[in-house]
C-alpha positions as CSV (number, residue, x, y, z in Angstrom):
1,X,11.2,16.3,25.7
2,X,8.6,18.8,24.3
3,X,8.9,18.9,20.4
4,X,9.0,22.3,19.1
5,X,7.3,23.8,15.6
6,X,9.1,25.1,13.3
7,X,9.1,26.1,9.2
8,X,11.2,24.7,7.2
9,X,13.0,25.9,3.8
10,X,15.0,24.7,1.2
11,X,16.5,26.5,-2.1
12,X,15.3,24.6,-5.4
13,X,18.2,22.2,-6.2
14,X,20.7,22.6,-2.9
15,X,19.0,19.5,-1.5
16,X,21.9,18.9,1.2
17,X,21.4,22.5,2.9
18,X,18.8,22.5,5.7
19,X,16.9,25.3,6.6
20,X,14.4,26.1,9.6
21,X,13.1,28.7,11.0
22,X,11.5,28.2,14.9
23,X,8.9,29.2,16.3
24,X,7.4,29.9,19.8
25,X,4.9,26.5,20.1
26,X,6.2,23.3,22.0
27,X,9.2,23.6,24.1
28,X,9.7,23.6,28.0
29,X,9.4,27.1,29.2
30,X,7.4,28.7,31.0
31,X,5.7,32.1,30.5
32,X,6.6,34.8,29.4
33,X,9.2,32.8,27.7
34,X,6.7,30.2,26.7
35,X,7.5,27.8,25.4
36,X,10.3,27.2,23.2
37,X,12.8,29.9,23.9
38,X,16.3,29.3,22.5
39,X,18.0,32.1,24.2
40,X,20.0,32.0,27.8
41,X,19.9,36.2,27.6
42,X,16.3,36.8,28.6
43,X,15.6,35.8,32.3
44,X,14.7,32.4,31.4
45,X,15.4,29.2,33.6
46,X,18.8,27.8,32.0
47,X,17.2,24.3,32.1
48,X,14.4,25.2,30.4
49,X,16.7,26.8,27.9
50,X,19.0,23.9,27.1
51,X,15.8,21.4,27.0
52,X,14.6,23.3,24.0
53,X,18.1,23.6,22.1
54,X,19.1,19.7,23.0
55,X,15.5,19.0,20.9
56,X,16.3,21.3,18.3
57,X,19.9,19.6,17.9
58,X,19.0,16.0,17.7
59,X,15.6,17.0,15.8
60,X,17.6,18.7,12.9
61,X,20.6,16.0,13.6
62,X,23.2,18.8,14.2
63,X,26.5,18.1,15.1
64,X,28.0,20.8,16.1
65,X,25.9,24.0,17.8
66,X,27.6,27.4,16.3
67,X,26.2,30.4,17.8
68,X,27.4,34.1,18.5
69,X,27.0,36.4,21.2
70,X,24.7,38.8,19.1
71,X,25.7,42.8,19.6
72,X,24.1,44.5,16.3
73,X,27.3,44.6,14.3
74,X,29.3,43.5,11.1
75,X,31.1,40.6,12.5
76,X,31.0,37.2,10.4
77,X,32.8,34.7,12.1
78,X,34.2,32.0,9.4
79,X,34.3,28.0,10.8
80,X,33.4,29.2,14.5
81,X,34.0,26.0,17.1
82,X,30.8,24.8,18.2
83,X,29.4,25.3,21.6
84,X,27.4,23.0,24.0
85,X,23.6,23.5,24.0
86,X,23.5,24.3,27.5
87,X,26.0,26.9,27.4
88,X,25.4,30.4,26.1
89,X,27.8,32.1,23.3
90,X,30.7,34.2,24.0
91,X,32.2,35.0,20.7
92,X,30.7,38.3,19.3
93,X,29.5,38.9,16.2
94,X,25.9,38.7,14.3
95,X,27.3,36.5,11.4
96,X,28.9,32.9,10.8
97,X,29.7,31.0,8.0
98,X,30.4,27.0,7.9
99,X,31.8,24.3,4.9
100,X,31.5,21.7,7.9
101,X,28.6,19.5,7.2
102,X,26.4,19.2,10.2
103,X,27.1,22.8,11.9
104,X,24.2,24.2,12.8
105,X,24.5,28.2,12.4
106,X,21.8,29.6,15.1
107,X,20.7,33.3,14.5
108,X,18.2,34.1,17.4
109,X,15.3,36.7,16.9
110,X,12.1,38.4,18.0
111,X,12.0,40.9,15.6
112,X,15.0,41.1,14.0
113,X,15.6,39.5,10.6
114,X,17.4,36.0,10.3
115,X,19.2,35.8,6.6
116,X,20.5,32.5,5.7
117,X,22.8,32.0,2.9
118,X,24.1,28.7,0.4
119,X,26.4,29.0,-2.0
120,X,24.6,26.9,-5.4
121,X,27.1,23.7,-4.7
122,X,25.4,23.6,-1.0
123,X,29.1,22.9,0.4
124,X,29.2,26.4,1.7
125,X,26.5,28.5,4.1
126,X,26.1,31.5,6.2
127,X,23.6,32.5,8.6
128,X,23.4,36.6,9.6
129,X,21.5,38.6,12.2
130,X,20.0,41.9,10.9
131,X,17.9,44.2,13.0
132,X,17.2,47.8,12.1
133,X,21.1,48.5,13.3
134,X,21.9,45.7,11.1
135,X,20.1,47.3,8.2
136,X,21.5,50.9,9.0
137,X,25.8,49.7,8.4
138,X,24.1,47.8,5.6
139,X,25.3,43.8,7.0
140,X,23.2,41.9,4.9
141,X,25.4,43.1,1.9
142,X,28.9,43.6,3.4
143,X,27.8,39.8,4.7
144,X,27.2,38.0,1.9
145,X,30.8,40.0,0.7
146,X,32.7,38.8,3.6
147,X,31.0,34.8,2.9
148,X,32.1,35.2,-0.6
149,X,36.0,35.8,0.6
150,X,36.1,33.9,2.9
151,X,35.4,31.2,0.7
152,X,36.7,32.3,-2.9
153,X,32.8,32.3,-3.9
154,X,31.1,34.6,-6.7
155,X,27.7,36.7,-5.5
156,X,25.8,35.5,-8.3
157,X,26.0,32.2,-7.4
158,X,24.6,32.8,-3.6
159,X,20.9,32.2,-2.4
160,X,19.7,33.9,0.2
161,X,16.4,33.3,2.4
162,X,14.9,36.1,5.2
163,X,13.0,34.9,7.4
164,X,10.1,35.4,10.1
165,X,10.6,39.1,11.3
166,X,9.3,42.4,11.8
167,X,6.8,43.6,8.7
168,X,6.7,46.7,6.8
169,X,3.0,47.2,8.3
170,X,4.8,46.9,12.0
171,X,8.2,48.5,11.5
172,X,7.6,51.9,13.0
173,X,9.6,54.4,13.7
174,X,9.2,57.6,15.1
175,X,13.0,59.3,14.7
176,X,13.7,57.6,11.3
177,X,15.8,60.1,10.2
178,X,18.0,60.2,13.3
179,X,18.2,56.3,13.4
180,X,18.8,55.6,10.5
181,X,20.3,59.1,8.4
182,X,20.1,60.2,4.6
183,X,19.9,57.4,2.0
184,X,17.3,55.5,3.8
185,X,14.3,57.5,2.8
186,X,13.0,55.6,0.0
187,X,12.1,52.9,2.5
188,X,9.9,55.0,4.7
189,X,6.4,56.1,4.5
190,X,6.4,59.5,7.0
191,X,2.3,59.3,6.8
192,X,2.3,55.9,9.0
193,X,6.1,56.3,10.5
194,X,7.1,52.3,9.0
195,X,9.8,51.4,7.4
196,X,10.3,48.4,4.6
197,X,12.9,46.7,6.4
198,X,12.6,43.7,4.1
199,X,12.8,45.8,0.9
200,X,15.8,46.9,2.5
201,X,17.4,44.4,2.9
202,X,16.4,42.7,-0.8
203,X,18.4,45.5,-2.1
204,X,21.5,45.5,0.3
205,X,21.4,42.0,-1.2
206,X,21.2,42.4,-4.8
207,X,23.4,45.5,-4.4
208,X,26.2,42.7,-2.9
209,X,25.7,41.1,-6.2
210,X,22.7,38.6,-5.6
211,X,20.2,37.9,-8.2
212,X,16.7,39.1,-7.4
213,X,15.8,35.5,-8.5
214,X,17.6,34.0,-6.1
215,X,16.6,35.7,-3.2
216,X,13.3,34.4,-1.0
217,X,11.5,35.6,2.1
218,X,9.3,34.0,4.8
219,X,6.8,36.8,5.2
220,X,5.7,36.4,8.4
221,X,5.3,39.1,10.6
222,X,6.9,38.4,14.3
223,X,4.8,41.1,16.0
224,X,1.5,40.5,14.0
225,X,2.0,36.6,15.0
226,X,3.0,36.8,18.3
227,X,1.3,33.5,19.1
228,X,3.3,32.2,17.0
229,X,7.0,34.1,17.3
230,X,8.7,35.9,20.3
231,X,8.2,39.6,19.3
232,X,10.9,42.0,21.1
233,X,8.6,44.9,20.5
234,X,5.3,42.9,21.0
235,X,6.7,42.7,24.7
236,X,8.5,45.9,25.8
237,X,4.7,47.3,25.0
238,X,3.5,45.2,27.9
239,X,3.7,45.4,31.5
240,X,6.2,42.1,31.4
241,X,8.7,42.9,28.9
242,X,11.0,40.2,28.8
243,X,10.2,37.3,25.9
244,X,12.4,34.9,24.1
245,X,14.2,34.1,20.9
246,X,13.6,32.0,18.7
247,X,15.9,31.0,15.7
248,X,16.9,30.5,12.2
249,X,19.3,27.4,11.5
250,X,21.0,26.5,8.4
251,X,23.3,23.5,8.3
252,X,25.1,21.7,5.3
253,X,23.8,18.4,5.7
254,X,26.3,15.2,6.7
């Protein structure tokens, strides 16, 4: 089995939360999934596709693989039931939240941002999916809200980590104002039509009740490292198109 590269995280003083982020290098597939596509949703040979998860399960030492059916929305599913690695996700949503040690929550990206979240006594953690959409009905804050009920926890004493995602020198858009409506325009620069999506999404957090301090970011740039990362919008500006995902993971460890 191909091993697969991948950078790893871990929040000053939670030492039993685990935190990766994937990459494209190592895995089984072949182009233009190549190599280590995580995802069954993007034309890629299911075998390839459960290869690379089954070594990204044993290599983190998961024991249980949660993972949603990603639609763009405000859904955080709390406890989900785990899922085989060679089976895709049914249950919708673009958030999950686990107290089970060794639950795996996957968010898959190529663009998009992947926020993982521990609460300070690392016995509690989230994982969200936030592209623009995500940004626009504001999920990274209403997120970390619905973590905190779900588990009786207070904001200030969340960490949160973004990872490996579109950059504000990549993010552009051309209809910014339809997209994404009033109250956004702070984040825009209309000279270059790009967006901040990771100042953004700082805010949304501290505005949830995060402390600045306690919020990190991987900046890495999945379309200006596309050797490195699937980029959605790398692709769909080439004659191919399709790509594939790779992930974040964060897991209370056993």
């Amino acid at each position: 089995m191909a091993s697969i590269a991948f950078f790893p995280f871990e929040f000053v003083g939670i030492h039993n939360v685990g935190i990766a982020f994937t990459s494209r290098r190592g895995g089984v597939s072949e182009p233009p999934h190549d190599s280590a596509n995580l995802s069954f949703d993007v034309n890629d040979d299911p075998a390839k596709v459960a290869e690379n998860r089954r070594y990204i399960n044993d290599r983190f030492g998961l024991t249980g693989w949660c993972e949603c059916k990603q639609v763009h929305g405000d859904i955080l599913h709390v406890d989900p039931s785990p899922i085989s690695t060679s089976e895709p996700a049914t249950l919708e949503g673009d958030g999950m939240a686990t107290a089970t040690p060794g639950h795996g929550l996957i968010v898959k990206t190529a663009d998009c941002q992947p926020i993982m979240l521990a609460h300070r006594s690392g016995r509690y953690v989230a994982g969200l999916h936030a592209g623009w959409r995500g940004n626009k009905i504001n999920f990274p804050g209403s997120g970390v809200r619905a973590f905190c009920d779900a588990y009786d926890l207070k904001p200030e004493d969340v960490f949160a980590v973004r990872g490996p995602s579109l950059s504000p020198a990549a993010a552009e858009f051309v209809n910014f104002e339809s997209d994404f409506g009033p109250g956004f325009e702070a984040y825009f620069n209309a000279e270059a039509n790009r967006a901040d999506l990771w100042q953004m999404t700082r805010d949304q957090l501290m505005d949830a009740g995060v402390p600045e301090k306690q919020i990190f970011g991987i900046d890495l740039c999945t379309m200006g490292m596309d050797e490195t990362f699937f980029s959605y919008r790398k692709a769909c500006a080439s004659p191919v198109r399709d790509t594939g995902r790779q992930a974040g993971i964060i897991w209370i460890k056993p």
